[in-house]
C-alpha positions as CSV (number, residue, x, y, z in Angstrom):
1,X,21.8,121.9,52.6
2,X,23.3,122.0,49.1
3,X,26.7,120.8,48.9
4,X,28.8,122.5,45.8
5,X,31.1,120.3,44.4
6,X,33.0,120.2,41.4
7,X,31.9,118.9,38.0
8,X,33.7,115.7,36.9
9,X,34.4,114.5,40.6
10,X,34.1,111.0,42.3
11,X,32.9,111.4,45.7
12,X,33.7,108.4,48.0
13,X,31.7,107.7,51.2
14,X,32.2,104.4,53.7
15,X,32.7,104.5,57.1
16,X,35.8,103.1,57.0
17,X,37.7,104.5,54.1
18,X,40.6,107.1,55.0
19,X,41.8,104.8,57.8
20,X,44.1,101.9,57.8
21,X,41.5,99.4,58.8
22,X,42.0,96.5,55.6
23,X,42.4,95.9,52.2
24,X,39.3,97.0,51.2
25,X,40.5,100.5,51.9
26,X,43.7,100.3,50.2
27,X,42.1,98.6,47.3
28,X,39.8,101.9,47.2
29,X,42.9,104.3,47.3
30,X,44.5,102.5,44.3
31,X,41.0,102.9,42.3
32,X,40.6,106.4,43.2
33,X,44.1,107.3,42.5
34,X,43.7,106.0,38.9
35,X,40.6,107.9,38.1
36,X,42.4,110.9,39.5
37,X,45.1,110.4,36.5
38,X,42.5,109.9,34.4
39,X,41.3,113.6,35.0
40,X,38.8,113.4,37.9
41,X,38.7,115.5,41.1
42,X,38.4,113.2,44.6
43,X,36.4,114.2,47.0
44,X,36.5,111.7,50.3
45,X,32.7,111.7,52.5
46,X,34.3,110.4,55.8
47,X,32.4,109.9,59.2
48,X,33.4,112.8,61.6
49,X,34.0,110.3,64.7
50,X,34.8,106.4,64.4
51,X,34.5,105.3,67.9
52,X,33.3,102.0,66.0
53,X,36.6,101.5,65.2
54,X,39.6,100.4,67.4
55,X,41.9,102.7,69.1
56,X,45.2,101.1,66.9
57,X,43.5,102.4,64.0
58,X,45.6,105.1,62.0
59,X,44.4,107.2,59.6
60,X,45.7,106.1,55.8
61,X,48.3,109.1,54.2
62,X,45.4,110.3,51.8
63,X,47.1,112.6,48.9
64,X,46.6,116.3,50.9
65,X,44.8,118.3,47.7
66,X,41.7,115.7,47.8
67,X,38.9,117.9,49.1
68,X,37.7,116.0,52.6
69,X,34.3,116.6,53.7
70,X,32.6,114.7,57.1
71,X,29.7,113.8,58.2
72,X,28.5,112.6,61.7
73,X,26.8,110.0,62.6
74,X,25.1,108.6,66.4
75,X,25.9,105.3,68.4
76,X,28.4,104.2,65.7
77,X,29.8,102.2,69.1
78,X,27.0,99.9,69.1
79,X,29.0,98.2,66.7
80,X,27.4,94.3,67.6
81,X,23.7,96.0,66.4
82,X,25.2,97.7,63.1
83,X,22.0,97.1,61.5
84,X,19.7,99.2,64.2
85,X,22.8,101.9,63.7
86,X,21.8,102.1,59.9
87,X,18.1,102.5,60.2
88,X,18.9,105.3,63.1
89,X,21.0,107.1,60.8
90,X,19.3,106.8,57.7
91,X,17.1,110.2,57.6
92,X,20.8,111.8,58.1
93,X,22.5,109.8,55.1
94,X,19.9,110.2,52.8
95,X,18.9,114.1,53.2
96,X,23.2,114.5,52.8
97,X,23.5,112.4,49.1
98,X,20.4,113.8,47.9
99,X,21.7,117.2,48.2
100,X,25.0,116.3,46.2
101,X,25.4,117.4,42.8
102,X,24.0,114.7,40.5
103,X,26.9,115.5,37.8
104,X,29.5,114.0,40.2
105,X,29.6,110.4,40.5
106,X,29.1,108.2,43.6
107,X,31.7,105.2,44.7
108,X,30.7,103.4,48.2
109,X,30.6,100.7,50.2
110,X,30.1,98.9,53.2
111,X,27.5,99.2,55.8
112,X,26.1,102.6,55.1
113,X,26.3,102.3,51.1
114,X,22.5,101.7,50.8
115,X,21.1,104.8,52.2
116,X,23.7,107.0,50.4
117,X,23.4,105.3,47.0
118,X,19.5,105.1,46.8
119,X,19.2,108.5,46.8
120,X,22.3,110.1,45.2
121,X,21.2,112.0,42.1
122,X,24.0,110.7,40.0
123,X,25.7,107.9,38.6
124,X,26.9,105.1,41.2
125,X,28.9,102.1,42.1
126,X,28.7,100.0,44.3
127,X,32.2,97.8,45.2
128,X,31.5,94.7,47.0
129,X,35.0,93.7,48.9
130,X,33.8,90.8,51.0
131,X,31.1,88.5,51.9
132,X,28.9,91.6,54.3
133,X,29.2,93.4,51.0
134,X,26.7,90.0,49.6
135,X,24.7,90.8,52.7
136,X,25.5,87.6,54.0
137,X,25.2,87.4,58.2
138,X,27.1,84.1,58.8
139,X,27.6,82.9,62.4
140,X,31.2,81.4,62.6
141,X,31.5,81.6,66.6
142,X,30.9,78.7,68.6
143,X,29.7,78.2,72.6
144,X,28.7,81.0,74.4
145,X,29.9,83.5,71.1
146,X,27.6,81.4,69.1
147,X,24.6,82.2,71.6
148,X,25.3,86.1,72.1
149,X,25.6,86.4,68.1
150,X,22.4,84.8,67.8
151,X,20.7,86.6,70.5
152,X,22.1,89.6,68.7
153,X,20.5,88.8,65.4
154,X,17.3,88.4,67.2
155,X,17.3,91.8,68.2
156,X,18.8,93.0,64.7
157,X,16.6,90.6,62.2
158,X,13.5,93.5,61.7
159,X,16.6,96.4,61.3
160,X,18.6,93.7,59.1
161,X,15.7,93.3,56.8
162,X,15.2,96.6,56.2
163,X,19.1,97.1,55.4
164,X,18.9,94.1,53.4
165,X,16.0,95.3,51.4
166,X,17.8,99.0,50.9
167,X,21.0,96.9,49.6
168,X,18.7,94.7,46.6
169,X,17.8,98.6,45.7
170,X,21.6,100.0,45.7
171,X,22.8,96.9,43.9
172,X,19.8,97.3,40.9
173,X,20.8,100.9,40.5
174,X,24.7,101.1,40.8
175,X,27.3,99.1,38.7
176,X,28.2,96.8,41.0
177,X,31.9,96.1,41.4
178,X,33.6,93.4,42.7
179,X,37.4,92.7,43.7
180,X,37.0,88.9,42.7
181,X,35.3,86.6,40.5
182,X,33.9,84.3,43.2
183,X,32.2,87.6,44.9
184,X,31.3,88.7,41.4
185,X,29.7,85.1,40.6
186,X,27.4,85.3,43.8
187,X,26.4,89.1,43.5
188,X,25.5,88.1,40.1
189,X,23.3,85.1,42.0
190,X,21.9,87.7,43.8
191,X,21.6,90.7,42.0
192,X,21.0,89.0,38.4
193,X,22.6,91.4,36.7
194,X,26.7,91.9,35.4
195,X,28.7,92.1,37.8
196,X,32.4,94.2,36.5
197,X,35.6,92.4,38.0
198,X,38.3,94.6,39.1
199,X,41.2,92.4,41.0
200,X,43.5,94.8,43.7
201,X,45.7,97.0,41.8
202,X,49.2,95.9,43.6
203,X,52.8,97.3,43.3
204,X,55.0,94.6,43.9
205,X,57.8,96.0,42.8
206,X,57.0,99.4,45.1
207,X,56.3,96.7,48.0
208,X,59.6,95.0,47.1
209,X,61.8,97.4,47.3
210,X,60.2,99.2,51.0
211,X,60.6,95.8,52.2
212,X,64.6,95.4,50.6
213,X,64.6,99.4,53.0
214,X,63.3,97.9,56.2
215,X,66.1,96.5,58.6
216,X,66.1,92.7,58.7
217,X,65.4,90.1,61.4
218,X,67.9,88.0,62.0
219,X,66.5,84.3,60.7
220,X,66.2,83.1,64.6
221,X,63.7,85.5,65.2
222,X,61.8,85.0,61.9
223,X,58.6,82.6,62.2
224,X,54.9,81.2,61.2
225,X,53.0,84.6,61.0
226,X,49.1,85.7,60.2
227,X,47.4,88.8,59.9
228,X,44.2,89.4,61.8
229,X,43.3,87.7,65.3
230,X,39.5,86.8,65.4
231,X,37.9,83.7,64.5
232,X,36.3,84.4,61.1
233,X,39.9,85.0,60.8
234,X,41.1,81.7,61.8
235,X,43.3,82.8,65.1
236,X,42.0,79.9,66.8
237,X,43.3,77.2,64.1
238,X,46.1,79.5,63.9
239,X,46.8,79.0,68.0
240,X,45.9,75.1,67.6
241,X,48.6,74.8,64.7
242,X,51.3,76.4,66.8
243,X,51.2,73.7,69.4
244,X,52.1,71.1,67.4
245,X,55.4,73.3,66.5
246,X,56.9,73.6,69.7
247,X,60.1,74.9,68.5
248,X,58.8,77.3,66.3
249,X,58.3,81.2,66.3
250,X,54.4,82.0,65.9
251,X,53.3,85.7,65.2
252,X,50.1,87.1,65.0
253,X,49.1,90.6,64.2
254,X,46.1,92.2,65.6
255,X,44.4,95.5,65.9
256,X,44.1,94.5,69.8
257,X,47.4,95.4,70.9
258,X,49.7,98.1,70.3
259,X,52.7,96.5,71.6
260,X,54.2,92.8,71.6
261,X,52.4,90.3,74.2
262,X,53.8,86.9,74.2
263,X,51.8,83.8,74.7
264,X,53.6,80.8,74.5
265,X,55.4,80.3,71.1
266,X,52.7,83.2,69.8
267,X,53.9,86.6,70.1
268,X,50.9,89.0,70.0
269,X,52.1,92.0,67.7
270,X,50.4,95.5,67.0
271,X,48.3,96.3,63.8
272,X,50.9,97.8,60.8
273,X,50.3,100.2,58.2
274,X,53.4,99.3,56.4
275,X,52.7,95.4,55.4
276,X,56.2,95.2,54.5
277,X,57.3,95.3,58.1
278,X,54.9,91.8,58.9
279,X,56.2,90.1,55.6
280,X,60.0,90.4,57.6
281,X,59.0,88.6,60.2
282,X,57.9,85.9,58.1
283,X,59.2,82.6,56.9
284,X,55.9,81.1,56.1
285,X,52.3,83.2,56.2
286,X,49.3,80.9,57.2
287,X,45.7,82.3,55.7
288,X,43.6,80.2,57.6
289,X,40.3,82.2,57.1
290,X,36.8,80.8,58.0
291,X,35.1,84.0,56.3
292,X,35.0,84.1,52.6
293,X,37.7,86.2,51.8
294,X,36.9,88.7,48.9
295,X,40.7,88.4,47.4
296,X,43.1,87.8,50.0
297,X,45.7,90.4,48.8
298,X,48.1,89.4,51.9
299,X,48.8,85.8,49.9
300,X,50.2,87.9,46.4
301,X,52.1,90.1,48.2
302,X,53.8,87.3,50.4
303,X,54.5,85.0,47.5
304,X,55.7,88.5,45.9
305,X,58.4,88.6,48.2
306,X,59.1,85.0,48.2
307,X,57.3,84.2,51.3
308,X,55.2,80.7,51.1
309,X,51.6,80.9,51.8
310,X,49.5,78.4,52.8
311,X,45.8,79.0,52.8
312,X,42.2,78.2,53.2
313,X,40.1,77.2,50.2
314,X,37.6,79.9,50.8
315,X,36.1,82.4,48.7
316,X,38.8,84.5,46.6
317,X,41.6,83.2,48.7
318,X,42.4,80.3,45.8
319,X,42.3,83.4,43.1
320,X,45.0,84.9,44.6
321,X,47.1,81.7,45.3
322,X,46.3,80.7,41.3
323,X,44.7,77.8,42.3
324,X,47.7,75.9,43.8
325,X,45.7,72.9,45.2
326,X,49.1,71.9,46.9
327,X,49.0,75.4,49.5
328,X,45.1,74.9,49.8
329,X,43.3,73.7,52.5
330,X,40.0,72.5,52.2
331,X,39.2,71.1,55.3
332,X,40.6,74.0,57.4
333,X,38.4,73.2,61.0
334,X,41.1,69.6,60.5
335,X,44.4,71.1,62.0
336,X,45.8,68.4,60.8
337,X,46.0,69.1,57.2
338,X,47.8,72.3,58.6
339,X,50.2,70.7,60.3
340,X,50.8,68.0,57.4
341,X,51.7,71.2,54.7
342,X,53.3,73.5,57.1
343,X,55.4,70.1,57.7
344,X,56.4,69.8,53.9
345,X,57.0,73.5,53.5
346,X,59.1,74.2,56.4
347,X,61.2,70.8,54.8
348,X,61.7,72.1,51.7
349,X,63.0,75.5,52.7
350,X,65.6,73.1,55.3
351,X,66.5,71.2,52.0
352,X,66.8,74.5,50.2
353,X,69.3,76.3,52.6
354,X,71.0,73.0,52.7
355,X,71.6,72.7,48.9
356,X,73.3,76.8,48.8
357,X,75.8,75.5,51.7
């Protein structure tokens, strides 16, 4: 197999990029759509079937003249032993990116960066968007969670070695780019070698005006909202927090559900592709992340649209909230130091609305 691509083109390969599955994705897009004004083709290496994804996944609205090519790879569903997946699907990575043309220039990340990186021909980067993109494999369940992940790892630790060992190889030979200082500080720990920052390229005034187009909520049905329900995310603090607010509207957004499920005060809601519709349900976004957060590009864009953000001091989360120590949580596992700020905030928006009567 030879693939023929054109001179002067950035080929991009995860397997997640083209689908709405983060910000790492959308950070990607904003990259890639730069280079492209700067005179460089696009071509996207996407995986033919992603049945390691969930079913409220959408694909991402990808600009229609970038050339898409796919690849497929097996037992992407055994997505608890992603490890034993890479080392089953390496042969098929590697004999693909060594067969590119070594004049273009390689952009990945994520799981299956390593193999595709180590043998590409060419120039490449490697963009580290969160803590997996360290390598790091930190437990954050607890009970029964805690035992199945580390039965898992048992089973994974030869196959996560091996991946580990391919990523200190892609990280020597690529520019490694990160979307944070604090990632950039411990690849740099890692990797002893400089590390190029390149912080989320966001329109605000673009997400400004989309949200200024979306029909409002009235204020009675506005509430306490996060994005993401899992633990590393913090759902749990997030469902503790609520039930010391009674009287207050709760809203999470998950890529569980596809329509609203309510729960109490929490009202379960489907993943969105268009932030700008979760920011309108919002009167105060909570961050309350356990995992180190590469950025945390939710927290700009709420503050953007004058939504207050309080947030866990973890990772690039306090980057992105410029170090306000009075929105920071440091103890986040104590609910309540939650309680105590969302307490204040909630306060000085009453006061607020008060004082323009």
């Amino acid at each position: 197999m030879n693939e023929k691509i054109p001179k002067k083109t950035i080929i991009i390969f995860s397997d997640c990029f083209g689908y709405n599955v983060g910000g790492a994705e959308w950070y990607l897009l904003e990259i890639l759509k730069e280079r492209e004004r700067e005179g460089y083709r696009i071509c996207v290496v996407s995986l033919e079937r992603l049945e390691h994804l969930p079913s409220s996944i959408r694909k991402m609205s990808l600009p229609p003249h970038w050339e898409v090519k796919t690849i497929r790879l097996r037992m992407l569903y055994l997505r608890w032993f992603l490890p034993f997946v890479y080392c089953l699907n390496k042969k098929n990575l590697t004999s693909y990116f060594k067969n590119l043309d070594s004049k273009c220039i390689l952009y990945s990340y994520g799981r299956f960066a390593p193999a595709a990186i180590n043998v590409f021909g060419g120039d490449t980067y490697y963009f580290i968007n969160d803590e997996y993109g360290l390598g790091w494999n930190k437990i954050y369940e607890t009970g029964w969670k805690f035992s199945k992940k580390a039965v898992r790892d048992i089973f994974n630790f030869c196959w996560q070695k091996l991946w580990y060992r391919d990523l200190m190889k892609c990280m020597k030979k690529s520019q490694v780019i990160a979307l944070s200082r604090f990632l950039a500080k411990e690849a740099e720990k890692i990797n002893n070698k400089k590390t190029k920052i390149i912080y989320p390229k966001i329109d605000l005034h673009k997400l400004q005006q989309r949200f200024q187009n979306i029909d409002s909520i009235s204020e009675k049905d506005r509430g306490i909202v996060m994005v993401g329900d899992n633990r590393l995310k913090g759902s749990d603090i997030f469902r503790k927090i609520a039930r010391h607010f009674p009287e207050e509207k709760f809203f999470i957004f998950g890529k569980q559900h596809v329509k609203p499920l309510n729960q109490g005060n929490i009202t379960m809601m489907p993943w969105q592709s268009e932030c700008a519709h979760v920011y309108k349900y919002a009167e105060l976004l909570l961050v309350p992340s356990r995992w180190y957060e590469g950025f945390g590009m939710v927290t700009v864009e709420a503050r953007s649209l004058g939504i207050p953000v309080i947030a866990s001091n973890r990772g690039g989360i306090p980057e992105a909230m410029n170090y306000e120590r009075e929105f920071l949580v440091d103890d986040l596992e104590n609910i309540s130091c939650w309680v105590e700020k969302i307490k204040s905030v909630l306060s000085q928006k009453e006061n607020n609305a008060d004082n323009t009567l």
